[in-house]
C-alpha positions in Angstrom: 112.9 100.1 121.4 110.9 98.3 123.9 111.4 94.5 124.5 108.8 93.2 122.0 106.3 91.2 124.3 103.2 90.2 121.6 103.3 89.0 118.6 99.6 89.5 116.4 98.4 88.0 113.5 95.8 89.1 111.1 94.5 85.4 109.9 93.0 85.2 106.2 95.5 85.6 103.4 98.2 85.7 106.6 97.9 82.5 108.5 95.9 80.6 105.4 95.5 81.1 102.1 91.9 81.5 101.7 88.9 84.1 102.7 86.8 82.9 105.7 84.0 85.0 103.9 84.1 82.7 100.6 84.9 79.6 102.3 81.5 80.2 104.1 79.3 81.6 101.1 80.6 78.8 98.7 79.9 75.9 101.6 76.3 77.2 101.9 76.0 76.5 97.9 75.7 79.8 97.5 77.4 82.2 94.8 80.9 83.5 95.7 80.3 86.1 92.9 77.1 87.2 94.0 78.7 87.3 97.4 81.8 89.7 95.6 79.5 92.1 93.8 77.2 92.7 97.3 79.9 93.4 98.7 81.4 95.8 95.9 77.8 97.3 95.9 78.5 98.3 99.8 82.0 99.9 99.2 81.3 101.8 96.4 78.4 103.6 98.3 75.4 102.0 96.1 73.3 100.4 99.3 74.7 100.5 103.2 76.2 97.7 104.6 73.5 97.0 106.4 71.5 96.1 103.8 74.2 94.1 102.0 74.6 92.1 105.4 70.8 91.7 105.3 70.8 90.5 101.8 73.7 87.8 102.3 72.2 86.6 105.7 68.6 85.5 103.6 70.9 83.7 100.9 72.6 81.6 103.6 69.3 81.0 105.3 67.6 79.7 102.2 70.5 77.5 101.2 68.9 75.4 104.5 72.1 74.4 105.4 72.9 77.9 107.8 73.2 75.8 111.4 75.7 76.0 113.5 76.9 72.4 113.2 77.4 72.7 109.7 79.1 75.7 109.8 81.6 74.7 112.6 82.5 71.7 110.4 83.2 73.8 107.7 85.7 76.0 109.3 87.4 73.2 111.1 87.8 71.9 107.8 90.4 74.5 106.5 94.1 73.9 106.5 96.5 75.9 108.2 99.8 76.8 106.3 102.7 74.9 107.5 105.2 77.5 107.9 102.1 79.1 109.7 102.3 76.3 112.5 106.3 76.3 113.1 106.0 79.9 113.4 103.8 80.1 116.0 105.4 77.1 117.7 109.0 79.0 117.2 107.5 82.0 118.6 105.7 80.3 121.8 109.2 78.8 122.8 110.6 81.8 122.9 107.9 83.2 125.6 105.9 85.0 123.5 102.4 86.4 123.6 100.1 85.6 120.5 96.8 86.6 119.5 94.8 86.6 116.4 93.4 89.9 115.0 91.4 89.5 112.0 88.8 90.6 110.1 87.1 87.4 109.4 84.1 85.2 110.8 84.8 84.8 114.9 83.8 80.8 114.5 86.4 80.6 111.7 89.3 82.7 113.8 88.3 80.8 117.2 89.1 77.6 115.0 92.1 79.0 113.7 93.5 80.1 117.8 92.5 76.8 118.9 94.8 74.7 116.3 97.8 76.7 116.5 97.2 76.7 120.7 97.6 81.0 120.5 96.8 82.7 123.9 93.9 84.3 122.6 91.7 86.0 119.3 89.7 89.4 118.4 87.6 88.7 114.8 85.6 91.6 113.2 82.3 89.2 112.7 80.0 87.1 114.4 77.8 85.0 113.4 74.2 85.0 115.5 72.4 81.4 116.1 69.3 81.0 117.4 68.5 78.8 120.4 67.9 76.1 117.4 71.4 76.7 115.9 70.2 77.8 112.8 71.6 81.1 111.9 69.6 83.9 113.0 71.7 87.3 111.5 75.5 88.3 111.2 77.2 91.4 112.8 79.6 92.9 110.9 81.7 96.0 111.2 82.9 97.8 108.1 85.7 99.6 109.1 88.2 96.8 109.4 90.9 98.4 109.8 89.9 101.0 112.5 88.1 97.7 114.3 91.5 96.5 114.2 92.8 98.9 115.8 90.5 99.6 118.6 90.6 95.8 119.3 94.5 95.8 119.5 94.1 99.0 122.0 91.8 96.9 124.4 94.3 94.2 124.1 97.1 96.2 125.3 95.3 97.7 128.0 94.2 94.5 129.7 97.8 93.3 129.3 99.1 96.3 131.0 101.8 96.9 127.5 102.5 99.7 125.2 101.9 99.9 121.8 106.1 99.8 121.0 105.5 96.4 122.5 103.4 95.1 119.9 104.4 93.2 116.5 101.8 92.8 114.3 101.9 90.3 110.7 99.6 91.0 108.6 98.7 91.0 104.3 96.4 93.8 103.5 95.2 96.8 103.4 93.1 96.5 106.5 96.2 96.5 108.6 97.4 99.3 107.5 95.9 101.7 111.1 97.6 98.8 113.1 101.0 98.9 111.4 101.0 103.1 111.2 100.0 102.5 115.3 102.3 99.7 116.2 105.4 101.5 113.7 106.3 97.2 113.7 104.6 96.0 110.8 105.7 92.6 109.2 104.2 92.8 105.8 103.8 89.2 104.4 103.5 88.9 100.5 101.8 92.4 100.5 100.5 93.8 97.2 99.0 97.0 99.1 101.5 99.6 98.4 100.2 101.6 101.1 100.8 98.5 103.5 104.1 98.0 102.2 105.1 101.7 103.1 104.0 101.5 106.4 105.3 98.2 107.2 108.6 98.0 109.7 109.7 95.0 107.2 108.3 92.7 104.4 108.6 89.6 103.8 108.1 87.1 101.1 107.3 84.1 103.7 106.3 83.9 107.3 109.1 81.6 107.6 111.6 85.1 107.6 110.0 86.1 109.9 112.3 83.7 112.5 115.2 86.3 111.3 113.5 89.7 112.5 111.9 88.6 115.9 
C-alpha cells in the first residue's frame, strides 16, 4: 500500500447529522415532504430531473425569502459534529490532505470546509443568484455517485497522487463508485449493505477512525 496522503469526506449524514437539501427547503417555509416526494417522483422515472429541479426552484422563489443573504445565514447556522471537528484537527497534525466531497448544496459544503479549516471542497450542487442575490435557478447533477467520482479523479490529478493514495469517509450509497475506486472506504454508521461490502472498514463513530489512519 501506498503511503495514504488524502483523507475525503463526503459531508451530510458524515460530518453532520442533517440533509443540506431539507435544511434549505424547510428554511424557505417550504414543505420537506413535498420536497421528498419530487424527489421520489425523479428517481422512480415519473418526470426528469430537470423538471423536478424546475419545480423545486419556483417553490423556493415564491417563499420570497430565496436570496443569497438568507440562504448563507442559514447554512452557517448548522452545527458541526464534535467528534467531526477533533477528527479533522487529529488528522491535519498529522500532515494530511483534506477535502470535502459531497453531494450537497456548494454554499452549504463551502461553509462546512471553511469551519473545519480543510484544504479544499467539490459539492454536487450549486445554487445560481442573480446580480440581485435572489436565487435565479439550481444546477444539479443526478448521478451522485459517478459525480463523485469524476470529482475525486480531477482531485488526484491536480495533486499529482494515485488513487491507492486516497481515503475516503463516507455514509451512503452515493459513495459507493468512490469506495469500489479508492478500495479505502471508511464506512461510518452505514445502513447501505452495498456500502458496507465495499467499504475497506466500518465504523460505528468517526472517532475510530483515529485507530485505522
Amino acid at each position: 500500500m501506498k503511503k495514504i496522503k488524502l483523507i475525503c469526506f463526503d459531508v451530510d449524514g458524515t460530518l453532520i447529522d442533517a440533509n443540506s437539501w431539507l435544511i434549505l427547503t424547510e428554511g424557505l417555509g417550504c414543505s420537506p415532504q413535498e420536497h421528498v416526494d419530487i424527489y421520489s417522483r425523479c428517481k422512480r422515472g415519473e418526470m426528469t430531473f430537470d423538471e423536478g429541479v424546475r419545480i423545486l426552484t419556483k417553490k423556493y422563489q415564491d417563499s420570497g425569502k430565496a436570496n443569497e443573504i438568507f440562504i448563507n445565514d442559514l447554512f452557517d447556522k448548522i452545527e458541526i459534529k464534535e467528534e467531526a471537528e477533533d477528527l479533522i484537527s487529529y488528522l491535519k497534525k498529522k500532515g494530511y490532505i483534506i477535502y470535502l466531497i459531497s453531494s450537497a448544496i456548494d454554499k452549504h459544503v463551502e461553509m462546512v470546509a471553511k469551519k473545519l479549516g480543510v484544504d479544499g471542497f467539490y459539492a454536487n450542487s450549486s445554487l445560481e443568484f442573480d446580480n440581485n442575490g435572489v436565487l435565479r435557478g439550481i444546477k444539479y447533477y443526478p448521478d451522485e455517485g459517478e459525480r463523485k467520482l469524476q470529482q475525486l479523479r480531477e482531485l488526484i490529478k491536480k495533486l499529482g497522487i494515485s488513487m491507492a493514495q486516497v481515503v475516503f469517509v463516507g455514509d451512503s450509497e452515493n459513495d459507493i463508485e468512490v469506495f469500489k475506486a479508492t478500495k479505502q472506504g471508511i464506512a461510518v454508521k452505514a445502513e447501505n449493505e452495498e456500502l458496507k461490502k465495499a467499504a475497506w472498514k466500518t465504523v460505528d463513530a468517526l472517532s475510530k477512525i483515529k485507530d485505522i489512519i
